[in-house]
Backbone as CSV, one residue per row, in Angstrom:
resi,resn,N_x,N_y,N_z,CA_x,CA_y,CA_z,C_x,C_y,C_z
1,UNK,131.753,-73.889,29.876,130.951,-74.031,31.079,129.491,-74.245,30.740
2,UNK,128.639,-73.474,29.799,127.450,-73.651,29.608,127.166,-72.841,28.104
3,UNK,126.167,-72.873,27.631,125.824,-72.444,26.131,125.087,-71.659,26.299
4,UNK,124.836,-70.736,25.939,123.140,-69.649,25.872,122.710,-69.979,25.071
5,UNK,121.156,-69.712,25.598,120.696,-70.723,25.069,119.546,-69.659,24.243
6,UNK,119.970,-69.248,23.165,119.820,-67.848,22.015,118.471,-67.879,21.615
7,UNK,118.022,-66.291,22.196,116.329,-66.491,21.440,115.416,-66.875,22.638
8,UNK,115.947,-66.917,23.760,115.274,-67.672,24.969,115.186,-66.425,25.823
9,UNK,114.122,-66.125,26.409,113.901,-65.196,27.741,113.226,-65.719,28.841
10,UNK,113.477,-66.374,29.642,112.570,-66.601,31.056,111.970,-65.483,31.600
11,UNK,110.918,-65.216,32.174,110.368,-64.606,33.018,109.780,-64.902,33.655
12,UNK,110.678,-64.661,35.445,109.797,-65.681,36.572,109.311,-64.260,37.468
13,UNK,108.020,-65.032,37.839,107.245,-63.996,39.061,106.525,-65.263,39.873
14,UNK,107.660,-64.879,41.571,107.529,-65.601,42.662,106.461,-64.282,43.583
15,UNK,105.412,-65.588,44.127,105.428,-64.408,44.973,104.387,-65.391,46.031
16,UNK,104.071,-64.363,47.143,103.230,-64.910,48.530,101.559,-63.967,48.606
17,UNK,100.830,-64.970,49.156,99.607,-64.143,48.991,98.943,-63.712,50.293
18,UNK,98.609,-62.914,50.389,97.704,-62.093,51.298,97.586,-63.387,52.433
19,UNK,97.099,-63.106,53.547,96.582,-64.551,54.615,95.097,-64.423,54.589
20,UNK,94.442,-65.317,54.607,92.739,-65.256,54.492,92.394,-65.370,52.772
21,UNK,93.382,-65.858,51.952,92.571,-65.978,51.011,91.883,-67.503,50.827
22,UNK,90.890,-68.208,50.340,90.606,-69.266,50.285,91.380,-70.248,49.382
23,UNK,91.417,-71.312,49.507,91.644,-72.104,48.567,91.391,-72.101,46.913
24,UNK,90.149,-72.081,47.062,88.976,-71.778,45.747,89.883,-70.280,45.323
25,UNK,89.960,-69.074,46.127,90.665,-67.696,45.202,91.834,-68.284,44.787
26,UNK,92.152,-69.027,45.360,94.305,-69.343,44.790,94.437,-70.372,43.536
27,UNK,93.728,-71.313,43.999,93.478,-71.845,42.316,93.081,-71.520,41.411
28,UNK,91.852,-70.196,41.540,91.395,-69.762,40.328,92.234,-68.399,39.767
29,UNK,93.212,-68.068,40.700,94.406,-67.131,40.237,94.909,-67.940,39.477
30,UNK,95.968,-69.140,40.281,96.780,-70.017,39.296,96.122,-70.499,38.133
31,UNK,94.723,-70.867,37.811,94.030,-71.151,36.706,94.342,-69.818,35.531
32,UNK,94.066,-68.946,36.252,93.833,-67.500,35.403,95.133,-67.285,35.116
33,UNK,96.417,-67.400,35.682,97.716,-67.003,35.368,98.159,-67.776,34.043
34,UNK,98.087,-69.054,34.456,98.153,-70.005,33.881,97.700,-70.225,32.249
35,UNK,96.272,-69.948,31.872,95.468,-69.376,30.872,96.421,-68.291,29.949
36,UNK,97.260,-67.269,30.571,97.844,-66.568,29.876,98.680,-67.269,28.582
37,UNK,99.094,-68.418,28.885,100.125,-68.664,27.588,98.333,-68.934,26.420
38,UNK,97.851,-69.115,26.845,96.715,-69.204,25.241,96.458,-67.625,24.789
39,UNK,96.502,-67.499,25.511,95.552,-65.661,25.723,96.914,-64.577,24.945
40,UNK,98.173,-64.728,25.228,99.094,-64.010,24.572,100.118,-64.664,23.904
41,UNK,100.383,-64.017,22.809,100.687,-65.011,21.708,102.427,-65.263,22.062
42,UNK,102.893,-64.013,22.293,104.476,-64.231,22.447,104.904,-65.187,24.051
43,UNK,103.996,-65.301,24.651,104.387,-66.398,25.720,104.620,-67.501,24.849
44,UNK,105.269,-68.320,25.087,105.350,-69.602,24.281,105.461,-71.145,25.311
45,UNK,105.691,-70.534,26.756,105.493,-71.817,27.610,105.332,-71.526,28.988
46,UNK,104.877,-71.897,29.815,104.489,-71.301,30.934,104.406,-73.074,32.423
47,UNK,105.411,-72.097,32.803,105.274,-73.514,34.299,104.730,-72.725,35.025
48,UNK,104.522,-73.659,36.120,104.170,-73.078,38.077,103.851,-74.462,38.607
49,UNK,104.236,-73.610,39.645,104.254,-74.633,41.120,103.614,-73.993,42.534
50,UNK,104.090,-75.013,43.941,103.900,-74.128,44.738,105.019,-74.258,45.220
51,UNK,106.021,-73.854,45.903,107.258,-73.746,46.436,107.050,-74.868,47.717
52,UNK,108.315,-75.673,47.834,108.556,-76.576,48.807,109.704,-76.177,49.617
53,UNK,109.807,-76.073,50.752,110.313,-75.820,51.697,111.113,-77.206,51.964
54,UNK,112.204,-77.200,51.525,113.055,-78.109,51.907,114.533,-78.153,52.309
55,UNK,114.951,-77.006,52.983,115.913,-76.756,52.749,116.011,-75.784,54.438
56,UNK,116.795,-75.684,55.134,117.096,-74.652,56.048,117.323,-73.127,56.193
57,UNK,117.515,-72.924,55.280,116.818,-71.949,54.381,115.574,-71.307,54.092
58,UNK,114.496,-72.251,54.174,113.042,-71.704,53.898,113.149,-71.008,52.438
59,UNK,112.047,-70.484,52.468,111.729,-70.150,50.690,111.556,-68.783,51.313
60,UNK,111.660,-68.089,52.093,111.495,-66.521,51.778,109.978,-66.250,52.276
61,UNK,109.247,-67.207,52.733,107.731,-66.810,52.788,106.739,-67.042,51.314
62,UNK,107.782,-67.230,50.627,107.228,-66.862,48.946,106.395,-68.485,48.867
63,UNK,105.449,-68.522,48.315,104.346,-70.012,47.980,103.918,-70.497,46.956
64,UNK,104.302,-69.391,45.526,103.868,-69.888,44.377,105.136,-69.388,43.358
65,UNK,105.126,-69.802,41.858,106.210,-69.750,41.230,106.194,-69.685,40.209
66,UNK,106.073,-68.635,39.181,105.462,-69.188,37.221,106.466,-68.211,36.798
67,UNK,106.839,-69.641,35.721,108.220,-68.902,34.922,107.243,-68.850,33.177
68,UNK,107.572,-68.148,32.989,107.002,-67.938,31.075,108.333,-67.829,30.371
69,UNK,107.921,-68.397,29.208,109.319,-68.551,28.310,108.936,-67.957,26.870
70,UNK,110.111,-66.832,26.691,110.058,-65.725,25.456,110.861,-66.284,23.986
71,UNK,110.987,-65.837,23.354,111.808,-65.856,22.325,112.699,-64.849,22.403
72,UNK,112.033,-63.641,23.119,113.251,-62.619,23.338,113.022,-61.101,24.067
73,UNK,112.885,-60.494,24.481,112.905,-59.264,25.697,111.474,-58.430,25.111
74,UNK,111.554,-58.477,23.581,110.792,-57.668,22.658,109.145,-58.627,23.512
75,UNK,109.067,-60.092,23.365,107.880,-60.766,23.756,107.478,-60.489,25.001
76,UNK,108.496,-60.897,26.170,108.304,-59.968,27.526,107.462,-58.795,27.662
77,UNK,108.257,-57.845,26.986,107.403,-56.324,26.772,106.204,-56.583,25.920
78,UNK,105.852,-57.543,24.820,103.923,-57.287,24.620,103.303,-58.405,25.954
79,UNK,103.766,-59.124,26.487,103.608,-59.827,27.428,103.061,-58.566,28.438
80,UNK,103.827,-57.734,29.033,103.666,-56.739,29.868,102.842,-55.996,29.618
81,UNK,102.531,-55.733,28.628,101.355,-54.477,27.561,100.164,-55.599,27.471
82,UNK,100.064,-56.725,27.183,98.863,-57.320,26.742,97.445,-56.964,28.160
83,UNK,96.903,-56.955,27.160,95.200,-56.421,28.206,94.906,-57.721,28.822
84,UNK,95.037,-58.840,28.767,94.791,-60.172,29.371,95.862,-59.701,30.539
85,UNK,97.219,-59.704,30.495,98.148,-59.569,31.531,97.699,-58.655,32.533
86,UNK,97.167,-57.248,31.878,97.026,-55.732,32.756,95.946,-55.998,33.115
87,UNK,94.568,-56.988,32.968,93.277,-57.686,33.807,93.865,-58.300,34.910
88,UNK,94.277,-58.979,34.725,94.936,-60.094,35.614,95.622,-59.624,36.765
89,UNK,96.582,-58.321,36.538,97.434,-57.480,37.524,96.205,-56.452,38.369
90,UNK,95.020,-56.367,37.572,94.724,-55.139,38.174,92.860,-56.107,38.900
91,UNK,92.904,-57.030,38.458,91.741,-58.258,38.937,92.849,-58.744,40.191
92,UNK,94.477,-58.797,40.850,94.703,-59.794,41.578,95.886,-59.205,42.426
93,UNK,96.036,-57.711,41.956,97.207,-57.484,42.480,97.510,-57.057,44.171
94,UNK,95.579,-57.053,44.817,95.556,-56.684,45.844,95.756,-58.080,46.843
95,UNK,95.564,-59.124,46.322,95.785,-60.366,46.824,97.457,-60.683,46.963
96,UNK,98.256,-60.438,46.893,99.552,-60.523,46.872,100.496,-59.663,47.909
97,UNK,100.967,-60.150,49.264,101.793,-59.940,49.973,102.814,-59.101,49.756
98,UNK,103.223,-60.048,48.626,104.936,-59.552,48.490,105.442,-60.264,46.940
99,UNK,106.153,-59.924,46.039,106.285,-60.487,44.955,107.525,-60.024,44.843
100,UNK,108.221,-61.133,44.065,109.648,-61.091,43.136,109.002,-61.349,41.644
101,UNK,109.804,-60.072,40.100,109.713,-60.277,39.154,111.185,-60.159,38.610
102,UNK,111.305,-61.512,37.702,112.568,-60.775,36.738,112.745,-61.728,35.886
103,UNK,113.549,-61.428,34.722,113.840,-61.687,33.570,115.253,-62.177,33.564
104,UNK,115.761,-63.455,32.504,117.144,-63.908,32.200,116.882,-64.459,31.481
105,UNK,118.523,-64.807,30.736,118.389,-65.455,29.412,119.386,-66.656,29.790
106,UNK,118.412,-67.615,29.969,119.265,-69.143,30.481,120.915,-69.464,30.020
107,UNK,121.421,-70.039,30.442,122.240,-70.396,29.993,122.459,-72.379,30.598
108,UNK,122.531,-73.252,29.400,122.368,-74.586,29.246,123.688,-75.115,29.699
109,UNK,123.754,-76.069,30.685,124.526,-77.105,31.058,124.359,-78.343,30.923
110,UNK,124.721,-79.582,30.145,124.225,-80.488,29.423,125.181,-81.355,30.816
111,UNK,125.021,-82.560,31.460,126.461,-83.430,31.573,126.909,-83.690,30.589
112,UNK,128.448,-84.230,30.631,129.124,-84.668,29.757,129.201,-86.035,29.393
113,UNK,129.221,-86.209,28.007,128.546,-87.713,27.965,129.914,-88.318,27.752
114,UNK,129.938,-89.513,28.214,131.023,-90.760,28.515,130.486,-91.845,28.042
């Protein structure tokens, strides 16, 4: 069905922000979040977005989306400990509504080639 994909940890944190924040505060969060893969060494890749509503469904209220990619649970945890990360949580955490965090270890589905 699919491969694991070994040595790999995702860690995604979705979340929605406060109402009344400006434009200018939300980009310079996503700037600052973003910055983390230089700033800590065991991040090794880092996306985000803003969530699109396309679906009947809706997204939950949730508006933004950054997945970081580990080598393995051990990086996560200095990820979590790093003083750049615990600035960042404790510089932004009052701006944030509501948040989803969590961790998995992908598993790869290739199509099948013909």
């Amino acid at each position: 069905m699919g491969e694991a994909n070994k040595g790999v940890v995702k860690h995604v944190f979705i979340l929605k922000m406060k109402e009344g924040l400006s434009d200018d505060q939300i980009e310079q969060m996503n700037k600052d979040y973003a910055n983390l893969v230089n700033l800590v060494p065991s991040m090794k890749a880092l996306q985000w977005g803003k969530l699109e509503v396309n679906n009947k469904l809706g997204n939950g209220g949730y508006t933004h989306i950054f997945e970081s990619t580990f080598e393995s649970m051990e990086g996560v945890a200095e990820y979590a400990d790093h003083p750049a990360h615990l600035h960042l949580r404790n510089l932004y955490f009052h701006t944030l509504d509501k948040f989803l965090v969590f961790d998995y270890k992908p598993t790869i589905v290739l199509p099948n080639s013909s």
